[in-house]
N, C-alpha and C positions, 0 to 999 in steps of 0.2 A: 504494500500500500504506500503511494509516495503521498507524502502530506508538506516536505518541509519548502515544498515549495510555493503554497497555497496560504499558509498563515501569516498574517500579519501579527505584529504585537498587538495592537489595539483591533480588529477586529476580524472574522473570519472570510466576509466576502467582503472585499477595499472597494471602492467608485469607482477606481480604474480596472477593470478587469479586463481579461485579452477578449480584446475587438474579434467578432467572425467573419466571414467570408463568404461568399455568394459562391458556392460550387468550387470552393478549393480544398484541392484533399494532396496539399503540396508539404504540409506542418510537419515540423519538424521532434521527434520526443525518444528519448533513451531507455530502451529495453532494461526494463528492473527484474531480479527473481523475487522476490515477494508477489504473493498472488492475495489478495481479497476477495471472498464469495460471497455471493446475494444473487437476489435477481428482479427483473423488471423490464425496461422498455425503451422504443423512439422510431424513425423513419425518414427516408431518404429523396433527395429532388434528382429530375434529371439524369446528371450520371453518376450518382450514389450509390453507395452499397446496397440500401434495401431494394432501389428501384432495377437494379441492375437482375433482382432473383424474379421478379413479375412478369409477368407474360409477356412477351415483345409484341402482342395486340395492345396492351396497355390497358386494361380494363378501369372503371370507375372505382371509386371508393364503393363500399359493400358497405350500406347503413345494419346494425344490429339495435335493436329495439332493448328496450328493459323486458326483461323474461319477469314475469312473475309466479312463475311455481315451474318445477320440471326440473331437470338438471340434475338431478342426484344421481351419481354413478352408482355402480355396482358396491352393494355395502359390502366391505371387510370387516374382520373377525373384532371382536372384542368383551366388554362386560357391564353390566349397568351400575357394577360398583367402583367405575373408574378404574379401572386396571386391564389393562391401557387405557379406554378405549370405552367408552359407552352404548350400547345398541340403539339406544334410544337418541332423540335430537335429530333437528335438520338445520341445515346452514340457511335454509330461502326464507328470504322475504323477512325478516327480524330484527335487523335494523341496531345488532351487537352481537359481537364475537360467540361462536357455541361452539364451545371446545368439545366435546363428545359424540361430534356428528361422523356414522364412519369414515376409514378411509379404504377403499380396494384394494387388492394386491397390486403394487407395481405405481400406485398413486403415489398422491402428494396432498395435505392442504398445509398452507403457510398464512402467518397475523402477521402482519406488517405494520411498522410505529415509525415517524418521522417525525423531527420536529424542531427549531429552527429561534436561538434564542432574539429576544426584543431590541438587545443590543446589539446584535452581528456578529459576535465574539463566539457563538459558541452552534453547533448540532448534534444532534443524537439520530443515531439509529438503531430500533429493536427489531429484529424477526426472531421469528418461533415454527420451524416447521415439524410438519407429521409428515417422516418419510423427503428427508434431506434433499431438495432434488440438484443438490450443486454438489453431494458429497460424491467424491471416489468412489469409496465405500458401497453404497449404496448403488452406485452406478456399476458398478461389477456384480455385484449380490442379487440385484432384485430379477434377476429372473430365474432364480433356484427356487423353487416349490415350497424351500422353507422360512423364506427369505417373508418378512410385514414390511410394511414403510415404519411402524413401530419397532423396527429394530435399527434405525439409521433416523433419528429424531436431533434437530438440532438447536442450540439458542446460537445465534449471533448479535452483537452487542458494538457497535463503533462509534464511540467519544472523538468529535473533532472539536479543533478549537483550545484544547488542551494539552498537548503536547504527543509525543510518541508512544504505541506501548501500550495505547490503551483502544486496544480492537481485540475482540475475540469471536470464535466459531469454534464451537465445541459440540460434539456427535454424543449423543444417550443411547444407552440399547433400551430395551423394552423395560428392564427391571429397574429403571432410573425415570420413568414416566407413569402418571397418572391422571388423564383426562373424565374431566364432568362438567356439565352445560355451561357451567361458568366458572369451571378454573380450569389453569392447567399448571401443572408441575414437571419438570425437568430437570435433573438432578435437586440442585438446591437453591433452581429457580422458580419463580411462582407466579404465577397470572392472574386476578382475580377483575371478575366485573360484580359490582355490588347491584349495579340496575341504575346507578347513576354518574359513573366513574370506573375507568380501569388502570389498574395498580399493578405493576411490575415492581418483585422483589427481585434483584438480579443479584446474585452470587458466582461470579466467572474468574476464569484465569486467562490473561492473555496467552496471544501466541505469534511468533514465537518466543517473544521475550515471556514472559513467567511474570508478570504483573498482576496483581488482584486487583480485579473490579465490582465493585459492590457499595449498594446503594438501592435509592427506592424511586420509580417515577410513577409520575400520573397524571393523568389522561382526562380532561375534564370537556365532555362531548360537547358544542355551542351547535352543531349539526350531525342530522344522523340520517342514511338513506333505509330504505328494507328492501333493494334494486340487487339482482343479480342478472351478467351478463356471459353471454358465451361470447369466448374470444376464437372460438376454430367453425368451422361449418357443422361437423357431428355433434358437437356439443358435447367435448371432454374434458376444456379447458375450461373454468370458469371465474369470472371476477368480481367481486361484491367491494362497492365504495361504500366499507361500512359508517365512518365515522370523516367526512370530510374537511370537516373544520372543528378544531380544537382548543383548547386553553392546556398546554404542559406544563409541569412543576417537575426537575433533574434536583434531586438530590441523592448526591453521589458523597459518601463517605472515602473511600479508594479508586480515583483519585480523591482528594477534599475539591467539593465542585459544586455550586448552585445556580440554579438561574430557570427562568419563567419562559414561555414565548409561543407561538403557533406550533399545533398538531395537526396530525393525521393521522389514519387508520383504515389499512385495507386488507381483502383477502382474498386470497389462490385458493382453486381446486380445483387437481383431475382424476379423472380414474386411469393415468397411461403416464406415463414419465412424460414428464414435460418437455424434452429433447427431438421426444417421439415426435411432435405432435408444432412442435414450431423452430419453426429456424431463426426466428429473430424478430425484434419489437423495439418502441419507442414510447416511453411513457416523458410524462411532463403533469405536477400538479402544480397551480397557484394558485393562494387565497387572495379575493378581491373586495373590492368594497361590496358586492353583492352578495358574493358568497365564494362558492370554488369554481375554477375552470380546469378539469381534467380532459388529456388531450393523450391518448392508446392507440397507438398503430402498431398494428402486429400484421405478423408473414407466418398463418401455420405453414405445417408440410407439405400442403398441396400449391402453395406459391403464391395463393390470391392475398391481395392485400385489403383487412378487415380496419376500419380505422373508428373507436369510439369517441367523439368532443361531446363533453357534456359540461352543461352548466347549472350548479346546486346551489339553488339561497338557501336563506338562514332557516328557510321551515324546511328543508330537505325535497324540494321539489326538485325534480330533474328534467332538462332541457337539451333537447341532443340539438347539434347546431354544426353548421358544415367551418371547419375549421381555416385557420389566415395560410396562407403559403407557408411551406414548408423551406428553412433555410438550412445552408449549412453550417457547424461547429465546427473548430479546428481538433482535430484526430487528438487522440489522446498519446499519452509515451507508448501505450502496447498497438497504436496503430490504431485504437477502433473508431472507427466513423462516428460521430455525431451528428445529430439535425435536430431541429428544434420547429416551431411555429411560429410564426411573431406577423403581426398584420404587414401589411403590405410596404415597403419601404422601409420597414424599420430595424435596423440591425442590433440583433441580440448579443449580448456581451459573456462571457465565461466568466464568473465573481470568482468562484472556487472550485478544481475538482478534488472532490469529496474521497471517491474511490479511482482508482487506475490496476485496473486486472488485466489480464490479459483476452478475456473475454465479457467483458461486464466495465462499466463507467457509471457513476452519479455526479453530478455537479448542483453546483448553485448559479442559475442564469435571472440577470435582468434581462426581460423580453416585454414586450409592448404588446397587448392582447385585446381587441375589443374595446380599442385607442384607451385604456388603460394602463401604467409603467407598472407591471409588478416583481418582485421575487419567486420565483419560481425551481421548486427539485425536478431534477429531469435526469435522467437514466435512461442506458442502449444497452443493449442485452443481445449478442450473438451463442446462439445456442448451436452451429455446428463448427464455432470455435471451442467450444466448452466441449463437444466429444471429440477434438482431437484428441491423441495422444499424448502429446506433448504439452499440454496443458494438466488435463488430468493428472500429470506426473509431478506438476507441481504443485497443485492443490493441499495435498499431505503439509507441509510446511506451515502454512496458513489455519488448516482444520486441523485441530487434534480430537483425538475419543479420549473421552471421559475414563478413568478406571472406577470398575465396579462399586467401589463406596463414596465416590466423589459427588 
């Protein structure tokens, strides 16, 4: 993960941040071996990477509607007393996290937490998955017969703004997890939704450095959707923007760390390895004076280009709206394409990259939307960089597994 080039002393994303470029993919950045994993999204103009995997007919954007029931893939194993795994529960249409809703063999669901302090100086990022879909691990295993997504379970954890040292991903087997409609536990991490607030106890070790992280955040909903979307044409992939706009409190004991500011909260689910099933995507959220503008283009496996904009005010209503032109970002050090949205003329700026993988990118972009100037988290997500080999290979560095009492 390269950070030390991104932070300022006084703040995490400066006024001056690297200017973009209308269709240059000329940038220049230095191969690191440090890898960082997550996952997410974005999409390409002209002669871009994404546009480059599309039909050379060129098809239209492919509008996808808000689903209101449907979607549940094939239930996987589990127990109604939390261990793993609930039988009971559904992710649709709820409008907050259900952690005991099943997952298939070979699946995945992921809670996703972002959030971005008042002063600029600081971000956080939490996920939580069932069924690791970035780990090695799991990507060798899951097609043994014996193999759950409950045995490759992961928290990842990334303190920006604060110095080095303080990122973790860390893999559970099943016997270090216990999911119920409103908690989830992972080693001697905890997740809790009370019905008005979600609470994260985080208890982590970095890696590679060996840093302790630990500390308590929460999550204080100002908007909440009960919207779930297919992001593939089968309907295997799926997205819920559970919690668009937020109020966050970090309090972090290791490092010693406080601070207030804008959230988010969303979640993944499929019943297929998510590699299976997409080659690549471009997400982008910012809160507005209105409300949020989320802005999803994805490339599943079969090539067409699926692209969600929607717009949530503050009562959680959702507005799908055809999105500004599509610009480009300058490439990151591992090469990976960026693009972003921003209305017509307006060129979007780089504040901060967040993450630098080798297959995966987050930033913080000032972009102009709906002739509004906002801040905006934006993420590119190549998934048939992620199954190379050569990647894979270095992931292990980055993720470690928990041992059995941790």
């Amino acid at each position: 993960m390269r950070t030390a080039d991104f932070f300022s002393p006084r703040t995490l994303w400066p006024q001056s941040g690297s200017s973009t470029r209308q269709h240059s993919h000329h940038d220049t950045g230095s191969v690191r071996a440090t890898v960082s994993g997550d996952g997410r999204r974005t999409l390409r103009s002209g002669d871009s990477w994404m546009a480059s995997l599309l039909p050379s007919s060129g098809g239209a954007h492919t509008p996808s509607g808000t689903v209101s029931g449907g979607g549940q893939c094939s239930p996987g194993p589990g127990r109604a007393d939390g261990s793993p795994v609930g039988t009971t529960g559904s992710r649709l249409s709820v409008g907050r996290p259900v952690f005991n809703a099943p997952v298939g063999a070979r699946g995945y669901a992921w809670w996703y937490i972002d959030g971005l302090s008042d002063d600029g100086r600081n971000a956080i990022t939490v996920i939580v998955f069932l069924g690791s879909v970035f780990s090695p691990f799991y990507f060798k295993s899951r097609d043994r017969s014996t193999t759950t997504p409950y045995d490759h379970c992961a928290m990842n954890v990334a303190l920006y703004g604060c110095g080095r040292g303080n990122w973790s991903f860390t893999e559970y087997g099943r016997n270090r997890v216990a999911c119920h409609a409103d908690s989830l536990v992972l080693g001697q991490n905890r997740i809790d939704w009370n019905g008005q607030s979600l609470t994260c106890g985080i208890t982590e070790r970095a890696a590679p450095i060996p840093n302790s992280i630990r500390g308590t955040i929460r999550v204080h909903p100002e908007t909440s959707t009960g919207s779930t979307l297919a992001l593939d044409g089968p309907g295997r992939h799926w997205w819920q923007p559970l919690i668009p706009r937020a109020r966050i409190e970090v309090a972090m004991e290791k490092p010693a760390l406080r601070w207030s500011g804008t959230g988010y909260v969303d979640s993944n689910h499929g019943c297929e390895p998510l590699d299976d099933g997409m080659r690549c995507w471009s997400w982008l959220r910012a809160h507005t004076s209105a409300g949020t503008t989320i802005i999803y283009d994805v490339i599943p496996a079969d090539g067409s280009l699926r692209s969600h904009a929607l717009k949530i005010n503050r009562r959680g209503d959702m507005e799908p709206f055809t999105p500004p032109p599509r610009v480009s970002l300058p490439k990151t050090g591992w090469r990976i394409h960026r693009e972003t949205h921003a209305d017509f003329g307006f060129v979007p700026t780089v504040e901060a990259t967040l993450e630098d993988a080798p297959f995966y990118s987050r930033s913080v972009l000032d972009t102009q939307l709906a002739g509004e100037r906002v801040k905006a988290v934006h993420e590119s997500l190549s998934l048939e960089r992620f199954r190379s080999s050569w990647v894979r290979a270095l992931l292990p560095f980055r993720m470690r597994r928990a041992r059995r009492r941790e």
